[in-house]
C-alpha positions as CSV (number, residue, x, y, z in Angstrom):
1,X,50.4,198.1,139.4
2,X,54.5,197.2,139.6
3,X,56.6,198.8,138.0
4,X,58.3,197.6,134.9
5,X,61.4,195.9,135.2
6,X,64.3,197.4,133.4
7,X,67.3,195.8,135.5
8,X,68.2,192.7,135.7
9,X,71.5,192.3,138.5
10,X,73.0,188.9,138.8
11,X,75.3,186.7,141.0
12,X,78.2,185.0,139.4
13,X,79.1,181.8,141.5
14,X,76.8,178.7,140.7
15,X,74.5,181.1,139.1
16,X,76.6,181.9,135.8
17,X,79.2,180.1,136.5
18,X,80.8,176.9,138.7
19,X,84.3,174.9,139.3
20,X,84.6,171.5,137.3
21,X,86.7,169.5,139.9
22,X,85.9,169.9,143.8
23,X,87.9,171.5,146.4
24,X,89.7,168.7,147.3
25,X,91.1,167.8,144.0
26,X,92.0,171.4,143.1
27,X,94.3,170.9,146.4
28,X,95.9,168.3,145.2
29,X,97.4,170.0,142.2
30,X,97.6,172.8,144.4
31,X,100.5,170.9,146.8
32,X,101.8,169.7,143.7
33,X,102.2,173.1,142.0
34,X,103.6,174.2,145.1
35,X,106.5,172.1,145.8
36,X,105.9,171.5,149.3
37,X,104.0,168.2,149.6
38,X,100.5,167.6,151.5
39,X,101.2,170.4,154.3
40,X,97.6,169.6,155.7
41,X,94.9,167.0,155.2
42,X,92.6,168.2,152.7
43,X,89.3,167.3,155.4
44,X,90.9,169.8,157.4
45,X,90.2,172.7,154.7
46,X,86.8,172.4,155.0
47,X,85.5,172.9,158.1
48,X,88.3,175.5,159.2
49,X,87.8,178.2,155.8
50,X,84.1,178.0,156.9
51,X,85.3,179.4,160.3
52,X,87.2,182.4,158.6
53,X,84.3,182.8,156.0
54,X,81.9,183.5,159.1
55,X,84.2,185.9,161.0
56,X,85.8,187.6,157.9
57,X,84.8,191.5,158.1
58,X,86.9,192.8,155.6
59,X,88.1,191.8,152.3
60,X,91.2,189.4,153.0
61,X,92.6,186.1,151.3
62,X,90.8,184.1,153.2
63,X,92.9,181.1,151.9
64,X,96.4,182.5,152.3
65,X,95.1,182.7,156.0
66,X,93.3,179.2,156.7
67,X,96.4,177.5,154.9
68,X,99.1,179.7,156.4
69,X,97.5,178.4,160.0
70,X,97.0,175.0,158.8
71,X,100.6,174.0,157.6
72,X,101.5,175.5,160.9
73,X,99.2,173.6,162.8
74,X,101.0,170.6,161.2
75,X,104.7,171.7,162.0
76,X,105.4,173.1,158.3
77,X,106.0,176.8,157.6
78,X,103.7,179.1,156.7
79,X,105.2,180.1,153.9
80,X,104.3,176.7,152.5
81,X,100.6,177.1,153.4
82,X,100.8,180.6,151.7
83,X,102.6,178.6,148.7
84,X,100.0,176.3,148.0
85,X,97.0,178.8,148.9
86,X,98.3,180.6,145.6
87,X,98.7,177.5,143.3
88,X,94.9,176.8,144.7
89,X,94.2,179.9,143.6
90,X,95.3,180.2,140.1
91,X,94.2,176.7,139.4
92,X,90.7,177.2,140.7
93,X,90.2,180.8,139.3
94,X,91.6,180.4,136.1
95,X,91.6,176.7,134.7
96,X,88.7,174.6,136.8
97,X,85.8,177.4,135.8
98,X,83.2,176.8,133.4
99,X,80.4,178.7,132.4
100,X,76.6,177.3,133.5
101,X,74.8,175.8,130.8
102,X,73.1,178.4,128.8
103,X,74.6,181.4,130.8
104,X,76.3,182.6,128.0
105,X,73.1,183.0,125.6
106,X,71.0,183.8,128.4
107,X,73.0,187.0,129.0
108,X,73.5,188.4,125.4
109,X,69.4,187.7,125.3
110,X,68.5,189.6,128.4
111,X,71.5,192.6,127.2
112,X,69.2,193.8,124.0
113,X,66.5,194.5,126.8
114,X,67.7,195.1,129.9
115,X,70.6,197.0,131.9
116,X,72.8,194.3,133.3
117,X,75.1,194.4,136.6
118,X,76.9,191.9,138.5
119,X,77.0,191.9,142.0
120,X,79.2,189.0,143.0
121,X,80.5,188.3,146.8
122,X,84.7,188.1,146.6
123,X,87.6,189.4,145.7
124,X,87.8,191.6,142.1
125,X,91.1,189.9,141.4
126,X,89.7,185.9,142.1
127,X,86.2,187.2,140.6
128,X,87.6,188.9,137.6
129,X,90.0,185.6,136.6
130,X,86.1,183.7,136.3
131,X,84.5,186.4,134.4
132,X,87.8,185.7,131.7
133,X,87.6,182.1,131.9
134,X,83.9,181.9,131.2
135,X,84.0,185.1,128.7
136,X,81.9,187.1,130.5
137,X,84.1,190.2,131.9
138,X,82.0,192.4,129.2
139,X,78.2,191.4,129.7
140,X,78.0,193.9,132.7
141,X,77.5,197.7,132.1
142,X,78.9,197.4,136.0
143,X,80.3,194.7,138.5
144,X,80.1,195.5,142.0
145,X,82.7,193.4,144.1
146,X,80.9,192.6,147.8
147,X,83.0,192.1,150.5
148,X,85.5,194.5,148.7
149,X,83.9,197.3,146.9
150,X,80.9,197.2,149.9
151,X,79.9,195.0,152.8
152,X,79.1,191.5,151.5
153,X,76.0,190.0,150.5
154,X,73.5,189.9,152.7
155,X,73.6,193.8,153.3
156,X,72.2,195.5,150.6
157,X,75.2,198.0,150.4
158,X,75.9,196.2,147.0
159,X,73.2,196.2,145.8
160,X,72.5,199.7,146.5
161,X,76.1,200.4,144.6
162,X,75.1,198.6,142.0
163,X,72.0,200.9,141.2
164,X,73.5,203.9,142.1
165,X,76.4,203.3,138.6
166,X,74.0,202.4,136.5
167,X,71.1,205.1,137.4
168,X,68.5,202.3,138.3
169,X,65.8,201.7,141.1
170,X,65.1,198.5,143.3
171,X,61.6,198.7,141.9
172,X,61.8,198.2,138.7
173,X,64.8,195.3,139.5
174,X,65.4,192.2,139.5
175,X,68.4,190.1,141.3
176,X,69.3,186.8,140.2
177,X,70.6,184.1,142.6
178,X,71.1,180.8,143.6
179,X,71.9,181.3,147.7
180,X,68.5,182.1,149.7
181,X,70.4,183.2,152.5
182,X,72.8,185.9,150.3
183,X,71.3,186.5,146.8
184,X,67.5,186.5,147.9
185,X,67.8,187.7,151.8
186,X,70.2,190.7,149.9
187,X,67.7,191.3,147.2
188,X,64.6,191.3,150.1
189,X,66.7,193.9,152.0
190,X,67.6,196.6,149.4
191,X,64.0,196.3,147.8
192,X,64.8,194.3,144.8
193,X,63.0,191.3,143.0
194,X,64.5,188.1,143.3
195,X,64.6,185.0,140.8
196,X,66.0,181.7,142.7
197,X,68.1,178.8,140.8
198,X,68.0,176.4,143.0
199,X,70.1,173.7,143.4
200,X,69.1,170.2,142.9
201,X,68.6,169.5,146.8
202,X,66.2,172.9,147.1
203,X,63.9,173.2,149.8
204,X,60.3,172.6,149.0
205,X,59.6,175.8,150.7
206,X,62.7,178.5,150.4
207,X,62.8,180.7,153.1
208,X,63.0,183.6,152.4
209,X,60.7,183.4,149.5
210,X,62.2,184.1,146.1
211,X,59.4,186.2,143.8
212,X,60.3,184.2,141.3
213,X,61.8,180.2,141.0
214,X,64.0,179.2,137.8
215,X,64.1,175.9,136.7
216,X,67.3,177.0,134.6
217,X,68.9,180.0,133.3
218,X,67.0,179.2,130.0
219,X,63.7,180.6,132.1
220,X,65.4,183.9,131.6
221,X,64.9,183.6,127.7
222,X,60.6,184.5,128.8
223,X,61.7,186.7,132.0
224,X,58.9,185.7,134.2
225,X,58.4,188.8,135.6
226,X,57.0,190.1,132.2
């Protein structure tokens, strides 16, 4: 027989919480904000910072580079790519994040049952600004930082952190997640349940395979693992 869960551990990025506007209309403001006009085509964004997100090793602004090389690239300074990564910044972080429907309730519902962490790939100071905005910086009786405080998700460094400040055991928890590849290939590796939320284009058959699928965060009210 399992054991009983007692943990839950969740992601924060389109699990608890997402941006309003896209990418490309956060840049916009962002050249605004900056001063410095449209230093790069905002296509070019795209497929470059997924180039840096692949090679990055250690925890770096990943946008102050990509930008910096970009306005270069297109005969500006790089001073004005760094200018405009930080407007993108603050504007993403702090004014375009919203909490997930129901996150909020879901949270404060699982809190008078379970221990709660937060293990969330990124920076603490980009990660921190969308625990404020959505008012979540004090669900978590501990936030581990991946990619900064440990390797990222996948490893299961994090998770393994995680456990280890709040005197808990992968077997009796749970991670919750909406990337297969991070959330529920990290959770499979340290030894931890996983409940899915996919997105609305989720594969009929997730690989790897989640223990448990959530039609929404409201699934959490009746933890299916009960």
């Amino acid at each position: 027989m399992a054991a009983p869960i007692d943990t839950v551990l969740f992601d924060l990025d389109d699990t608890l919480c997402r941006y309003r506007r896209s990418a490309a209309d956060v840049l916009e403001i962002a050249f605004e904000r900056a001063g410095v006009g449209s230093v790069f085509e905002p296509g070019a964004y795209y497929d470059r910072y997924r180039e840096y997100l692949e090679r990055a090793t250690r925890p770096v602004d990943l946008h102050e580079q990509c930008f910096g090389d970009l306005a270069v690239e297109s005969g500006y300074d790089r001073a004005d790519g760094l200018a405009v990564a930080r407007a993108f910044r603050e504007e993403r972080d702090q004014r375009n994040v919203e909490a997930l429907p129901g996150a909020t309730a879901t949270v404060e519902a699982l809190a008078e049952e379970y221990t709660l962490g937060l293990v969330t790939n990124g920076l603490s100071a980009m990660q921190r600004q969308k625990l404020e905005a959505t008012g979540l910086e004090d669900a978590f009786e501990t936030t581990v930082y991946a990619g900064e405080d440990a390797a990222p998700k996948p490893d299961p460094e994090p998770f393994d952190l995680a456990l280890d400040e709040l005197g808990s055991v992968a077997e009796r928890t749970v991670y919750v997640g909406n990337s297969l590849s991070a959330d529920i290939a990290g959770a499979r590796a340290a030894g931890l349940a996983s409940a899915w939320l996919p997105a609305e284009t989720a594969p009929v058959e997730p690989e790897p395979s989640p223990d448990y699928v959530l039609e929404s965060l409201a699934d959490l009210r009746s933890p299916p693992w009960r």
